[in-house]
C-alpha positions as CSV (number, residue, x, y, z in Angstrom):
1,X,61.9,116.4,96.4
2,X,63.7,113.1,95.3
3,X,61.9,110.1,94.2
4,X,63.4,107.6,96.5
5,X,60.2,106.1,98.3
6,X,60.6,103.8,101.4
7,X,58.6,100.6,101.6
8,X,55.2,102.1,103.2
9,X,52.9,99.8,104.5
10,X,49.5,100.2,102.7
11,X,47.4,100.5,105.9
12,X,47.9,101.1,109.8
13,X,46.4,98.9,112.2
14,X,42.9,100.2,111.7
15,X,43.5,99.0,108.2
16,X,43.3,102.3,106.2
17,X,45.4,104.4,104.9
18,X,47.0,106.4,106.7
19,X,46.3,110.4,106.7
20,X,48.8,112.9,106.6
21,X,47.9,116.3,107.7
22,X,50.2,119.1,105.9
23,X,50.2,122.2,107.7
24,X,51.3,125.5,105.3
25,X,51.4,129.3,106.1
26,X,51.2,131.2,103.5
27,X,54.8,131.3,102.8
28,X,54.8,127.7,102.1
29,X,56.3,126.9,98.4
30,X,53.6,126.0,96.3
31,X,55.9,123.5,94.5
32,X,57.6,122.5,97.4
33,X,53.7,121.7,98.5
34,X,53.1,119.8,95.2
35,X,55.9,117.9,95.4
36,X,55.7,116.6,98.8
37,X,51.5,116.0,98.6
38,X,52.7,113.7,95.2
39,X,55.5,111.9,97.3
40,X,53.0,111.0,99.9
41,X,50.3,109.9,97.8
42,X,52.8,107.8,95.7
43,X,54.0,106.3,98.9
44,X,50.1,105.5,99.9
45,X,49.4,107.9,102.2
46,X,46.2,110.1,102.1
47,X,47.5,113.6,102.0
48,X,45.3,116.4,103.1
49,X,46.5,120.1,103.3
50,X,45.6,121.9,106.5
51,X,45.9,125.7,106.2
52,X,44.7,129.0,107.3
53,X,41.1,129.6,105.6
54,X,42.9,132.3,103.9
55,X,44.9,129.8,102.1
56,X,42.5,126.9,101.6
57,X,40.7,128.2,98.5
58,X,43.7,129.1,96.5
59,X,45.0,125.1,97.1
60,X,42.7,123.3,95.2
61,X,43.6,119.6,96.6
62,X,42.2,117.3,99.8
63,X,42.9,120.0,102.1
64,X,41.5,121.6,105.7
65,X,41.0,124.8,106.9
66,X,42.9,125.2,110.2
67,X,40.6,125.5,112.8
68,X,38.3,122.8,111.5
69,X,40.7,120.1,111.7
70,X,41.2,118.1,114.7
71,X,44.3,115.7,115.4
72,X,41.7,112.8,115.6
73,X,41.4,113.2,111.6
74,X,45.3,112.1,110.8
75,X,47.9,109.7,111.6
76,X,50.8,112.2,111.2
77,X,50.8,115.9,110.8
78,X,54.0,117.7,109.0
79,X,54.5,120.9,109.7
80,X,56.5,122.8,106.1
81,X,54.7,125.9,107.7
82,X,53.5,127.5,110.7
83,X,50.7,130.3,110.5
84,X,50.5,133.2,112.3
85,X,47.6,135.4,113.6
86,X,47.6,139.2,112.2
87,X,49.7,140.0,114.8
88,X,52.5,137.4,113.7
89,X,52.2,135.1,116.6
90,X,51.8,131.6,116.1
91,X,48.4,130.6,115.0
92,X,47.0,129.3,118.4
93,X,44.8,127.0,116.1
94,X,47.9,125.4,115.2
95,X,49.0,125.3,118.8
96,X,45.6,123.5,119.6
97,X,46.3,121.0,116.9
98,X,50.2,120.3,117.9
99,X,48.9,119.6,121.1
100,X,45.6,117.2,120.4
101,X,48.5,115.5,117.7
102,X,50.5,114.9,120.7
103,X,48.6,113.5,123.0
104,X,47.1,110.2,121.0
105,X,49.6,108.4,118.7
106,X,50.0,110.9,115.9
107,X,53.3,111.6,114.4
108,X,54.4,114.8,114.6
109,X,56.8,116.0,111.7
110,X,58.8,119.5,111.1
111,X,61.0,120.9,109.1
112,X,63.8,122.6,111.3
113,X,62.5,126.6,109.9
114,X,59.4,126.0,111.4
115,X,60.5,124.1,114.4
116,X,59.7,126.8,116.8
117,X,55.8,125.3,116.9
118,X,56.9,122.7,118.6
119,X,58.9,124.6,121.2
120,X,55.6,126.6,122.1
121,X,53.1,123.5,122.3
122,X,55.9,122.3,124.8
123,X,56.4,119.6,122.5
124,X,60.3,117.7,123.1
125,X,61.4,117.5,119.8
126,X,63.0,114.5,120.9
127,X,59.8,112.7,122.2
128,X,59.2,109.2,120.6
129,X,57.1,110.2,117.8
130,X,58.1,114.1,117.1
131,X,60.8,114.5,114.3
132,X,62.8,117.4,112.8
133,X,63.8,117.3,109.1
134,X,66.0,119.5,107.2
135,X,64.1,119.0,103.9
136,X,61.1,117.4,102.3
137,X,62.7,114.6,101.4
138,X,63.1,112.9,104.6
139,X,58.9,113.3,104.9
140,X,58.1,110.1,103.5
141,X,61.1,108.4,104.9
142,X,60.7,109.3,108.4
143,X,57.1,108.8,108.5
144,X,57.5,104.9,106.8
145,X,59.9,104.1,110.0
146,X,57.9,106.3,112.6
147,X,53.9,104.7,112.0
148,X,54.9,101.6,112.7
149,X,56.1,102.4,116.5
150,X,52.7,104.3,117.0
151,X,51.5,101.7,120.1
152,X,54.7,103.0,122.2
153,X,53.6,106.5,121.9
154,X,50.4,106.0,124.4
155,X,52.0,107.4,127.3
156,X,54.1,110.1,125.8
157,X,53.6,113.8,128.1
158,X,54.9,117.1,127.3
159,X,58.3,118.2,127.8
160,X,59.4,114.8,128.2
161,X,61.0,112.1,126.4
């Protein structure tokens, strides 16, 4: 992940920091991982990894098991994975999550592998405040230009734009 950081503002508009919910599978790169939780953090955001419990242990930084976490806990969730249950369909804990992200003014972040997520919430991923990335890099970026919009994104529905 490059080192270009984009002018972040330090807090939102209920003057914190704003959190940053990481969702991995257990595919996700560990250094990949490393390197975007160090961008964010640099860039003042609070990271926290959200991840199957499987995964949670073996992490060992601010992180979230899945289905514990609620959308109301982060300002912007980034998807670099999408779990599965043992049957290898999508995680409907992640499902839940996409959609309780969506519906209050949460950024919503994925890189383009695991944008099938989306597609299943019935998240557009063209809606004001849902982006696609081709590569970690554009995390921080993206996120520096989309948080600031978050009042327009009150009356955003599914499968619209």
């Amino acid at each position: 992940m490059s080192s270009t950081t984009a002018s972040v503002p330090s807090s939102l508009d209920r003057g914190t920091t704003a959190v940053v919910g990481i969702v991995i599978d257990p595919e996700t790169d560990s250094w990949q991982l490393g390197s975007v939780v160090a961008e964010l953090a640099h860039a003042e955001f609070q990271p926290r990894v959200i991840a199957p419990e499987s995964e949670v242990e073996a992490i060992g930084i601010g992180q979230s098991p899945l289905g514990e976490t609620t959308a109301e806990e982060v300002d912007a969730l980034v998807l670099l994975g999408a779990p599965s249950d043992e049957h290898g369909d999508p995680d409907p804990r992640l499902i839940a999550l996409l959609l309780g992200a969506f519906s209050r003014p949460c950024a919503i972040l994925a890189l383009r592998e695991v944008a099938d997520s989306l597609a299943l919430a019935e998240i557009d991923e063209a809606a004001a405040g849902v982006g696609l990335l081709d590569e970690p890099a554009q995390i921080v970026p993206r996120l520096a230009a989309m948080l600031p919009q978050r009042a327009r994104w009150s009356d955003r529905h599914l499968g619209t734009r």
